[in-house]
N, C-alpha and C positions, 0 to 999 in steps of 0.2 A: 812608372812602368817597371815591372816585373819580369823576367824568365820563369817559367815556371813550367817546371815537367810535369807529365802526367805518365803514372805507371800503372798500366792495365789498359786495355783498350775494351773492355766490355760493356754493358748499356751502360752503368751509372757513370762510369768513365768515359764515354762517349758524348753523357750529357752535359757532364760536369768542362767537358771543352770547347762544345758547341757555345755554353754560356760564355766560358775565359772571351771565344772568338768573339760571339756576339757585342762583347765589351767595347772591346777596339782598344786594349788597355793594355795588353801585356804579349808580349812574347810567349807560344807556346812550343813547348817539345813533348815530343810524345815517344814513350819506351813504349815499343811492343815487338814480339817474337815474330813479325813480317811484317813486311813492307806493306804502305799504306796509302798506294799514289792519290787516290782521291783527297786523304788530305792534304798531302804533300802542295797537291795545285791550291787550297785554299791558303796555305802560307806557315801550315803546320811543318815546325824538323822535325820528321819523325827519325827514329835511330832503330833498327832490327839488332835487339841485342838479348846476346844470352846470359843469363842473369848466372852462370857459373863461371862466365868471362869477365874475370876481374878489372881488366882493361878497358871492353867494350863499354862496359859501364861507365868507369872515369871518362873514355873521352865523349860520351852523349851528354856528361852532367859538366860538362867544364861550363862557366859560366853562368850555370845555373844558378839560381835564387831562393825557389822554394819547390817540394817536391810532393806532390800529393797523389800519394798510394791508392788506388782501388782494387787492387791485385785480390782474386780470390777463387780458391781452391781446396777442391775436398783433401787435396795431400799435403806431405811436409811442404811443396814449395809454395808454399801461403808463409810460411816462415823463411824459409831459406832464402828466397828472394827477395823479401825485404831487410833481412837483413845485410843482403848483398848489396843493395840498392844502399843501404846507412853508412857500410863498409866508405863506397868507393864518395859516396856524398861528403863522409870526412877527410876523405883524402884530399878532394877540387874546392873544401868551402864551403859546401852549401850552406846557408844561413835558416833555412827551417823546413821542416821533415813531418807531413801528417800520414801514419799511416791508417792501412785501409780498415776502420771502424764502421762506422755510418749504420749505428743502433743505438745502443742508450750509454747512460754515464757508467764509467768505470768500474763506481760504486753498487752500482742497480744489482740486482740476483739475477745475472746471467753466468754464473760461475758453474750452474750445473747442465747448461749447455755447451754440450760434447764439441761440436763445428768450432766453437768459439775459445776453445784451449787456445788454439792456435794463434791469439791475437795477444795471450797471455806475454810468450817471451819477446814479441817484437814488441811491444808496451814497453816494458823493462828496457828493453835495448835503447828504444827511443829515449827515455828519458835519461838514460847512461850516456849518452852519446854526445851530450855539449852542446846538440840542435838546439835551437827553438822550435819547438812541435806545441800539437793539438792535436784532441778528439774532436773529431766534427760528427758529434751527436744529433740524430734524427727522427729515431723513433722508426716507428711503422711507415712503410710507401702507399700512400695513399693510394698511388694508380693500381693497386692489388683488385682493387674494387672497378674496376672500369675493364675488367676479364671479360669478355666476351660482347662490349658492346660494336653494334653492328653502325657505329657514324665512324669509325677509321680505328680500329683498337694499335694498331702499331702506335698512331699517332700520339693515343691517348695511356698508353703503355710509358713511353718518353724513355723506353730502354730497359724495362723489367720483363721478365720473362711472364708470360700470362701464366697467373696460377689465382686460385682461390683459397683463399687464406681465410678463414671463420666465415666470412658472409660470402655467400652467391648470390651474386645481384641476379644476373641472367633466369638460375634457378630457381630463385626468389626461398634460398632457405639460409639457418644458420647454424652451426656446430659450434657454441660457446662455450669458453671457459671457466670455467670458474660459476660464479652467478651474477659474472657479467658486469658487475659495478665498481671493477677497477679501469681508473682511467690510465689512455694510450695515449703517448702522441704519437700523430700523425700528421703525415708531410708530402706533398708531392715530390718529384724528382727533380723536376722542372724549376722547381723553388730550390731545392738543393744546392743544384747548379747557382742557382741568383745569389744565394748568400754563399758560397766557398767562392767563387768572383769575389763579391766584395769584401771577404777575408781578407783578399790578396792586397787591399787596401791598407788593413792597418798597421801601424808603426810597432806592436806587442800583441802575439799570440797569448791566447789566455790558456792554460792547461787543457780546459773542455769546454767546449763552446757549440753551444745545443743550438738547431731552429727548428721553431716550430708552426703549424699548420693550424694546428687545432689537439686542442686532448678533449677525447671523448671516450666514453663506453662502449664495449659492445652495445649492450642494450640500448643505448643512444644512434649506434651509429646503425643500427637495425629500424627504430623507431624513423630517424631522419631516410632511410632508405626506402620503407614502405611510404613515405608521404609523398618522395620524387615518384616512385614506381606505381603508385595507386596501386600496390596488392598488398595482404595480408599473407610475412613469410610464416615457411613452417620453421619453429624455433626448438634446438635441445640445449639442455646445457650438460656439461660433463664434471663430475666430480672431481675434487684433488685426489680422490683415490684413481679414479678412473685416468687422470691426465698422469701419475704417476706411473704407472704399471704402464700406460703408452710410453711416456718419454722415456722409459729405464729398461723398457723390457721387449720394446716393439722390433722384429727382426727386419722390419725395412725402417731403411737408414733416412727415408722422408719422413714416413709417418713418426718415428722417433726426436728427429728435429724440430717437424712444426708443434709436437706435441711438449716441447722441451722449450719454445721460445713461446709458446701458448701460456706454460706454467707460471712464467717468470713474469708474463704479462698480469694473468691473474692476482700475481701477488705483489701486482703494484708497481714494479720493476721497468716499466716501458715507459717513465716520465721521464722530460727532456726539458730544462730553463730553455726560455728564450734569449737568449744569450743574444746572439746575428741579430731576431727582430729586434730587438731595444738598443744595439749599435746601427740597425740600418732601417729606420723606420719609414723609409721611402719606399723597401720591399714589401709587397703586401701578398704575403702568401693565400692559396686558394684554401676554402672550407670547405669543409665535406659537402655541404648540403648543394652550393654552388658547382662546386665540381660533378657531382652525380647527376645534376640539372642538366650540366654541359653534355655530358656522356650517354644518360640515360633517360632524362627528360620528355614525354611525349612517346617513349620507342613502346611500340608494342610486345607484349609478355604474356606467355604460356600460364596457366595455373601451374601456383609454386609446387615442384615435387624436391626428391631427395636426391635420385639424379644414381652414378657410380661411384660416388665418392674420392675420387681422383680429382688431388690438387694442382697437380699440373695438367694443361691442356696440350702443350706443346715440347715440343723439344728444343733446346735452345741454353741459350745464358740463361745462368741462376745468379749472377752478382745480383746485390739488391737484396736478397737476403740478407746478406750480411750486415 
């Protein structure tokens, strides 16, 4: 058994403790900017601390073990407080430090999305820092695709904010990048959470350490989507000119991001090793076709149109993205 903080209380953060609890393995603490008595009763220490209080911080991490970042924000403090959070972790100890990545490896062509500068210096820090750390590598959130299903979508969500991201199941269409035959991995959340738990297990963090779902195509995962859904979607795809002049030039700050982590997909960039699966081969993460069965299987569906084009549905948390 572990200590193990969690800093960010947002979905993925949420889910990723629900699993730690579900374990029955480790001690959880949880950093967030309020008070949280609902966990508090399940046995969670949660600590209301401000990440510009140097102090507050040391005393929530004394004892602590390992610390895993999901903290995310369109501002500087997506930096500043994990750095603060590394600051006061060296001061009490802590013995390893992931921060909050949860997309592809290192190395991949994410480097010209803009959002993602911001994981650039706390990368650096982390590895300057004397921690044991990781990248917990994941690729695409599979639950992207279960937006708008009408058997429990919060459920089937598992903490991501509803949005549609290349395919619209509901609307039965797809805005593809590239020509679609670069493969993605893709991972639910819910699996996420199962292998960063049994991370907590092992004796040496490895730099980056991927899990994976399944790597598939757009054009695959459209093909496997029309077979669950019995319709025929409507399909475009978008040029790398066209995905350019979106992700560099787009004056909204979504359409330029999803158009920006679109590109990077296209070009091959969203591959993830299985790192977790082939350390914890008792996990069996869900596959697309199974999971869209779950979600969408049987539901009845409108003739596919094209719809507003708004990829958010709601308003709410955007971790997950990241």
């Amino acid at each position: 058994m572990v200590t193990v903080a969690l800093a960010g209380a947002g979905g993925l953060g949420m889910t990723i403790l629900k699993a730690i609890l579900n374990s029955k393995k480790h001690k959880v603490v949880l950093l967030s900017r309020a008070a949280k008595p609902e966990l508090s009763a399940q046995g969670v220490e949660v600590h209301a601390v401000d990440y510009n209080d140097h102090e507050s911080l040391v005393k929530a991490l004394r004892g602590v073990h390992t610390i895993i970042s999901t903290i995310a924000a369109y501002d500087s403090s997506w930096v500043t407080s994990q750095l603060a959070i590394l600051k006061a972790a060296k001061e009490v100890g802590v013995k390893r430090f992931a921060p909050s990545e949860f997309a592809g490896m290192k190395a991949a062509s994410f480097a010209r999305v803009d959002l993602y500068i911001a994981k650039g210096p706390v990368w650096e820090a982390t590895k300057a820092s004397g921690l044991e750390y990781t990248n917990f590598a994941t690729g695409l959130f599979m639950n992207a695709f279960v937006t708008g299903t009408p058997r429990g979508q919060e459920e089937a969500l598992e903490g991501l904010r509803p949005w549609n991201f290349v395919v619209n199941v509901k609307l039965g269409n797809a805005d593809i990048p590239g020509d679609g035959n670069a493969k993605v991995t893709m991972t639910t959340m819910g699996d996420v959470g199962k292998f960063v738990t049994a991370a907590l297990d092992l004796e040496k963090w490895e730099e980056e350490m991927g899990m994976v779902g399944e790597d598939l195509t757009f054009n695959e995962v459209v093909a496997i989507t029309e077979k669950v859904t019995k319709r025929k979607f409507l399909v475009k795809y978008k040029s790398f000119e066209e995905l350019d002049e979106l992700a560099d030039n787009s004056p909204d700050f979504i359409v330029k991001f999803a158009n920006q982590i679109q590109r990077a997909m296209a070009k091959g960039g969203a591959i993830v090793p299985p790192t977790l699966n082939n350390k914890f081969p008792e996990i069996v993460p869900w596959r697309l076709e199974a999971w869209l069965e779950k979600w969408w299987g049987g539901v009845e569906l409108g003739e596919p149109i094209w719809g507003d084009g708004k990829m958010f549905q709601e308003n709410g948390n955007w971790d997950g993205l990241a």
